[in-house]
Structures are given as C-alpha cells and as structure tokens.
C-alpha positions in Angstrom: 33.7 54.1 27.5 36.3 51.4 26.6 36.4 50.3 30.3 32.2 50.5 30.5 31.6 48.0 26.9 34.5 45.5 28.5 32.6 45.3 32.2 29.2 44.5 29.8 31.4 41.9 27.9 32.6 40.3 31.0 28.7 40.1 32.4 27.2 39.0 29.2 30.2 36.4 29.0 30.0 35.4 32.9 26.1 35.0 32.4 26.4 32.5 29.1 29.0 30.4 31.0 26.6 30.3 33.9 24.1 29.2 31.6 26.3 26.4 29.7 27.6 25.0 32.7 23.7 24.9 34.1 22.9 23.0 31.0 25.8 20.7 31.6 25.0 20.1 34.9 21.3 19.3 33.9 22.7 16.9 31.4 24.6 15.2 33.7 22.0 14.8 35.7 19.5 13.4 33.3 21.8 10.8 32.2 22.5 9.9 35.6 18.9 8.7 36.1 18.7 7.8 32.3 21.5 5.1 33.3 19.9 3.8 36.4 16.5 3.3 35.1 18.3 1.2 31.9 19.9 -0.6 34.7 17.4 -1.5 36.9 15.1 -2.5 33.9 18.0 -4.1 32.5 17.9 -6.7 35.8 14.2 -7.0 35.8 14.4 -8.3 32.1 17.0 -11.0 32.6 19.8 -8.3 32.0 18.2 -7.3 28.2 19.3 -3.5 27.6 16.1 -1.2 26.8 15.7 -1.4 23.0 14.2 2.1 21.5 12.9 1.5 18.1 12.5 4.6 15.2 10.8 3.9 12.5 10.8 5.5 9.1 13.1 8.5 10.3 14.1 8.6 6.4 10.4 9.9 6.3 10.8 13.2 8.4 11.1 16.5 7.7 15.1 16.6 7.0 16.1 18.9 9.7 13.7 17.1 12.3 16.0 13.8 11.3 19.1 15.7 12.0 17.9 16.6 15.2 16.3 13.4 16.9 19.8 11.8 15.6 22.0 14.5 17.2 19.7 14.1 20.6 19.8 10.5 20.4 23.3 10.6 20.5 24.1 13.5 22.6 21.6 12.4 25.9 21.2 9.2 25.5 24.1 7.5 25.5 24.3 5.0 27.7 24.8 1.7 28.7 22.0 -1.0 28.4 20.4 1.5 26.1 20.3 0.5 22.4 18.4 2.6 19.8 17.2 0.5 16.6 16.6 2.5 13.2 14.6 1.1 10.7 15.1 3.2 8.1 15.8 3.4 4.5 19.7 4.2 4.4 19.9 5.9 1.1 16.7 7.9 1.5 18.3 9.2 4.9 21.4 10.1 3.1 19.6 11.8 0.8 17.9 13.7 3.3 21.1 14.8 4.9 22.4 16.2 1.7 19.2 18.4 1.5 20.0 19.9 4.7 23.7 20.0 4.5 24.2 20.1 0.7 25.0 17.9 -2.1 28.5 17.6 -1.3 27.9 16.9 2.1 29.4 13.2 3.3 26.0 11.9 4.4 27.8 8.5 4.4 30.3 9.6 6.9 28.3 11.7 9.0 25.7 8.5 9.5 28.6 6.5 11.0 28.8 8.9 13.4 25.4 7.5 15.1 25.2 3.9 13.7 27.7 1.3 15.0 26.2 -1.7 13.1 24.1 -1.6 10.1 22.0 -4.7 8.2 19.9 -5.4 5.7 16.2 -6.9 6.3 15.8 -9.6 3.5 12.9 -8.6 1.1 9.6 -10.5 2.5 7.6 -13.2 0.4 4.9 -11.2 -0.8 2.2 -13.8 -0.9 2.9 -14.6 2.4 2.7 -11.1 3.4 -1.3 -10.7 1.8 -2.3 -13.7 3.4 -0.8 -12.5 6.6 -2.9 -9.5 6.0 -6.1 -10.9 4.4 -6.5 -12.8 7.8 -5.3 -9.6 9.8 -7.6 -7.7 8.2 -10.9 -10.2 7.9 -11.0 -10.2 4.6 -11.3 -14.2 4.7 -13.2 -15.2 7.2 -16.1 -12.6 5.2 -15.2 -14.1 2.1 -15.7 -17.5 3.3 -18.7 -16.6 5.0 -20.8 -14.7 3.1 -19.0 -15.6 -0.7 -21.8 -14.6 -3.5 -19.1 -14.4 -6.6 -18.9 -16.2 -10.1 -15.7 -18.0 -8.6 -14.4 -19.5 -5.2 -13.4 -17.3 -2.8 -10.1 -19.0 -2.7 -10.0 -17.7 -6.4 -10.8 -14.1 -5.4 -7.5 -14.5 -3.2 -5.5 -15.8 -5.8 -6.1 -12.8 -8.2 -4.8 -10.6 -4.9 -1.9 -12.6 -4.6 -1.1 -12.6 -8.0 -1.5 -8.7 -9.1 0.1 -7.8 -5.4 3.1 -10.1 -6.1 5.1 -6.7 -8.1 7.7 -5.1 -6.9 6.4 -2.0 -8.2 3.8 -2.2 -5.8 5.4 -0.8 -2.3 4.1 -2.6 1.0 2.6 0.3 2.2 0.2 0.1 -0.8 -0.5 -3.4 -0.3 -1.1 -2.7 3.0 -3.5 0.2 2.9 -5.8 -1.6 -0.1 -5.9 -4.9 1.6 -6.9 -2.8 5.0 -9.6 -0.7 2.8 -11.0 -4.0 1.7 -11.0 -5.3 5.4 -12.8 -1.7 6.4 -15.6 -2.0 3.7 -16.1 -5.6 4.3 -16.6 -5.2 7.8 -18.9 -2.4 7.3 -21.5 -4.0 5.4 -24.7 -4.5 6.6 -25.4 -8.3 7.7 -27.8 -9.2 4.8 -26.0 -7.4 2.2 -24.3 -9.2 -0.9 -20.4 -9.2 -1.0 -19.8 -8.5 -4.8 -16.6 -10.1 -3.8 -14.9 -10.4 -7.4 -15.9 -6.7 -8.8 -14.4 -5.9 -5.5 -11.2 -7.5 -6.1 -11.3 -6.8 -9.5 -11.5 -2.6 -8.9 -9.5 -2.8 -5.8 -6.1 -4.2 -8.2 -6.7 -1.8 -10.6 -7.1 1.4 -7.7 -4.2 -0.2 -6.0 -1.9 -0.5 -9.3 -2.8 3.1 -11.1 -5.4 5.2 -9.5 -5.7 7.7 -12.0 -6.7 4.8 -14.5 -9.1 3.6 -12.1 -11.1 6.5 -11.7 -10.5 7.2 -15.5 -12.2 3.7 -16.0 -15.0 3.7 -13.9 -15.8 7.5 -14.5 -16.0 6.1 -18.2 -13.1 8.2 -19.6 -10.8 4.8 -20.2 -12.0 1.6 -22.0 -10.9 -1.3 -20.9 -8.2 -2.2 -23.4 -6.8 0.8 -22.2 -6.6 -0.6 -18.5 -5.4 -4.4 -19.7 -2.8 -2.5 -22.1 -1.8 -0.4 -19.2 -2.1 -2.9 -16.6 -0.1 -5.7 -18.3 2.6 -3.5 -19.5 4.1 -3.3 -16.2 7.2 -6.0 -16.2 6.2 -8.1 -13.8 2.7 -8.4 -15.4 3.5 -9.1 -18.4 3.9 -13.1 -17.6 0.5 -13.1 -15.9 -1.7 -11.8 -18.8 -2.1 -15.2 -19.9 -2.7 -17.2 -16.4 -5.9 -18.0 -15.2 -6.1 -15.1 -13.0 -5.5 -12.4 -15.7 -8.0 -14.0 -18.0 -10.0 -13.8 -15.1 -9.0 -9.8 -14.1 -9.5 -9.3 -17.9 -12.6 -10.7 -18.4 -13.7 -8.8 -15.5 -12.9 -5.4 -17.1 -15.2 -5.9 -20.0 -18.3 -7.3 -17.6 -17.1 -3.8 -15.7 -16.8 -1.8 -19.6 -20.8 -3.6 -20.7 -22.2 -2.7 -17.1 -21.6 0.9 -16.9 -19.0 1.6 -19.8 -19.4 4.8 -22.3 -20.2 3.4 -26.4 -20.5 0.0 -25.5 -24.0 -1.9 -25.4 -24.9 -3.3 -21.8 -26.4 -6.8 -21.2 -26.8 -9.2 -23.2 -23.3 -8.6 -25.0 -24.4 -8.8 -28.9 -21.2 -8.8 -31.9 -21.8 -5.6 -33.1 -19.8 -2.5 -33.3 -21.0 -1.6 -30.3 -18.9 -4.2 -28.1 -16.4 -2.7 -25.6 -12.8 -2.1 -27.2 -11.0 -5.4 -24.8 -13.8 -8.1 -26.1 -13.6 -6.8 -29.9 -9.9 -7.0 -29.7 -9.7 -10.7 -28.5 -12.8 -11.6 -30.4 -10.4 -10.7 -33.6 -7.5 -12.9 -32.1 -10.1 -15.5 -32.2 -9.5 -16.6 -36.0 -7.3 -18.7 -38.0 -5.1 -15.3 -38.6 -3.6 -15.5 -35.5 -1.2 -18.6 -34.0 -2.6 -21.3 -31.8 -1.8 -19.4 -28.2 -3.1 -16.4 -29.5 -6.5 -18.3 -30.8 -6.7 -20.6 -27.4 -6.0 -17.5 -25.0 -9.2 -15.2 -26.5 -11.1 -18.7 -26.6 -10.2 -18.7 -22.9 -11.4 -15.1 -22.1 -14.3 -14.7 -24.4 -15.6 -18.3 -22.4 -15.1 -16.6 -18.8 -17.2 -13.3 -20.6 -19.6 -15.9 -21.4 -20.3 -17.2 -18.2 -20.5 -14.1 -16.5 -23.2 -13.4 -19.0 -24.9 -16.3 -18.0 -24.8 -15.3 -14.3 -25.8 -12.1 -15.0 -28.8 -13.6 -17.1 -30.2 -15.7 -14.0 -29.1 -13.2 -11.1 -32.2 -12.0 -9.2 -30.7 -8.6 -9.1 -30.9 -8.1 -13.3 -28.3 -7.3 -15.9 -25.8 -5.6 -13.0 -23.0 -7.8 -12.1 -22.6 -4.9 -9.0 -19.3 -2.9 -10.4 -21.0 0.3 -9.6 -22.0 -1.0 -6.1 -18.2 -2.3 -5.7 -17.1 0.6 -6.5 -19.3 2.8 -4.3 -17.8 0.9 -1.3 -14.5 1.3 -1.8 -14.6 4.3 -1.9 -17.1 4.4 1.4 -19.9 5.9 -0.9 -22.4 3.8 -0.6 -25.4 4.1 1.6 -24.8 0.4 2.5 -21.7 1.3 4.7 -24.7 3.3 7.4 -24.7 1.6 10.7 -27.0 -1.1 10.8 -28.8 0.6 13.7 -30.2 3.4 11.7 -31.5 0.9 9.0 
C-alpha cells in the first residue's frame, strides 16, 4: 500500500512540475515578444518606451487591484515598457488593508510596484469649468440662443463661483457641467433656454441633491436651501457677492413659482411670502447694521426685477423653473427629436 500512495505522489508531483515549468516556459516566451514589440516601437517613436496608463485603480474592487498590480509586475517587466498609475495613493492603501488586513504594510507592499511616485498639483477650478463649458457647448448655446434676466457671461460666473469648493469633487463638476451640455444640445431649435433657472437648479443638484429634490418637490423652502447652501465653508464668503444675491434671489422667484404656502406672482407683503424674502425683508430696517440693511436692499431689488420680467414675459407669471427642472432631469417632452415634432 505504502509503495502504491508514494508511485501516486511521484505522478501527481512529476505532473505539477510539468505543468509549472510549461507555465514558465510560456512566460518566458511572452515576454520575449513583449520586449521586441517595446523595442521595435520604441525605435519607430524616436526611442520613447511604450507608456501604459491605469487610471483610478484605487477605484477597483480590492482584490481585482491586487491582481492587475501583481500581473503588471510579474509579465510585464521589461525594458522600454513603463506603466503610469494615476491613482489616489491613500485610497489604494486603504484598499490593500481590506484585502490583507488592517495591520497589513500597504505602504511597503506599494514600493514593491512603484519606483517613482509624484504628486499632480491641484488644478485652478475656474479654469477647469471653462475648459469644460466650451468642451461641452454650454457657451456657444448660451451665447447663441441667451433668453435670461442676466448676460450669459453672468450665468457662467454663478458656475464658476458655486463650482469653485473644494467640497465639490471634479467628477461632480464634470458630470453637471456635461448634463447641462446634454440638455442643451437636446433642445429643440426654437425652444427657449431658461438659461438662469437652469444654472440656478443645476448648483443646487450639483451641491446637495437630496435638498434639491426636497426643494423643487416642495418639501424645503428656500431659506432652508440658502441656509444650507451657504453653510458650507467655502460659501460662506460668497453669500454676499453679486452672484449669491443673484443664486438667492433666484430661490425665492423658484419658492413664488411653484413653492408650497407661499403666494405665486405678483409677490404681495403678506404672510404669505416664501420664508428667504420674509427673512431679508426683516433685515431691511433700521434694527439691523448698515451691511445687513444694504445686502437685503440688494436682493429684494434683483426679486424685484425678476418680477418685472415675469410681468412683461409673453409666457405669463412662470419664470420656467418647472421647465428647467424638467430638462435636467431629461423629463421634459422638449428633449424628443425634432424629427418627430
């Protein structure tokens, strides 16, 4: 019996070696022609190695990281081959020690597969919505077909300025500026832009979507979005510029259009007045100090001429919040192809 379970441990044992060296061998040979296609690209490209770029590995699935890093660095490497993560190094870590454990020395283990590291210098986010207005055609429809209260150059300037928080990530910058882009481009040829509700309700989906919906869906007043909005740090500062008078007034035009308990057009000083307007209408008195006084003078004039708009508008007491709204979130029957009327 003895001699019978040894032969079966000597085939079993012969067979796995047979199959490690195969493995090996097949290795081998992949990185053989791994290297001489790096090489021969290398000398069609002025001698530049082949640069493979991974993006957002930090984003994976943990064990999937571990992997492509382990295969990365087990078949290919070779000369004139140089892999480029751009990764957050802390979230990588992180995800290294929920594979391997909290203990684990993600740090160390990393400088197994990175030879150099650096750190990209945070980009100027004004620069970076502009760059992505134009990307997406956000201005060339603006300055095309503009039908707001303000200059389209103004519409831009309350993106730049409510995008410019480091709260915000660029990825949500990104995919608000592109959903603008989207519903812009979608709109039929003769249809109006609503270009400043737009804006307006894009910042606030952008910043805190459950607030949005909660605001539009009536179950927020708008001193509850300004108090909100404003409270974040880097907001705080812009509450009295010309484009958070503007972002504010634009909440109560939003709160008198559609809001719940307030009266709609023409905006009367009653109790019936949405919760923002009564609140600065009561800063507007001799019991509050001269910023205080000039700042709801400032806002309660911007309400006022958005009333006046909304007075003389062809399209009657809407200012188009409900239609802005509708688009963004590709509701609206507007968005059809053009084709099918």
């Amino acid at each position: 019996m003895s001699q019978e379970i040894g032969q079966l441990l000597a085939a079993y044992t012969e067979e796995r070696l047979a199959e490690y060296v195969g493995t090996q061998e097949s290795v081998k040979r992949f990185k053989e022609v791994l290297q001489d296609l790096a090489t021969q690209l290398s000398i069609l490209n002025s001698n530049r190695p082949l640069v493979i770029l991974i993006d957002e590995l930090d984003r994976c699935r943990p064990s999937y990281a571990i992997e492509l890093l382990e295969i990365g660095k087990h078949f290919f490497s070779v000369d004139r081959i140089v892999f480029v993560l751009a990764v957050n190094r802390a979230e990588l870590a992180h995800s290294i020690k929920a594979f391997y454990g909290s203990e684990f020395d993600a740090t160390g283990y990393l400088r197994r597969f990175i030879d150099i590291d650096f750190r990209l210098p945070e980009p100027n986010r004004r620069d970076f919505v502009d760059a992505l207005l134009a990307a997406s055609g956000v201005n060339a429809f603006s300055d095309s077909r503009h039908q707001s209260m303000v200059s389209s150059a103004r519409d831009r300037s309350l993106l730049q300025a409510f995008f410019n928080v480091p709260e915000l990530s660029l990825r949500r910058i990104a995919q608000a500026i592109h959903r603008l882009g989207l519903m812009l481009t979608l709109l039929h040829s003769e249809s109006r832009a609503f270009y400043l509700p737009v804006t307006t309700a894009l910042i606030l989906r952008t910043i805190n979507p459950e607030l949005y919906h909660g605001f539009f869906r009536g179950g927020a007043s708008d001193l509850d979005v300004a108090e909100s909005v404003f409270s974040l740090p880097d907001l705080k500062s812009l509450r009295r510029s010309d484009d958070g008078v503007l972002f504010e007034a634009m909440l109560i035009v939003a709160s008198h259009e559609f809001g719940v308990g307030v009266k709609r057009w023409p905006i009367q000083s009653d109790e019936t007045l949405s919760p923002l307007l009564r609140h600065y209408q009561g800063r507007n008195t001799t019991n509050y100090d001269g910023s205080d006084q000039e700042h709801a003078r400032r806002l309660i004039s911007r309400v006022s001429e958005f009333q006046e708009y909304i007075d003389n508008a062809k399209s009657g007491q809407s200012i188009g919040f409900r239609q802005a709204v509708d688009r963004i979130e590709l509701f609206s029957y507007e968005l059809a192809d053009e084709r099918q009327g």
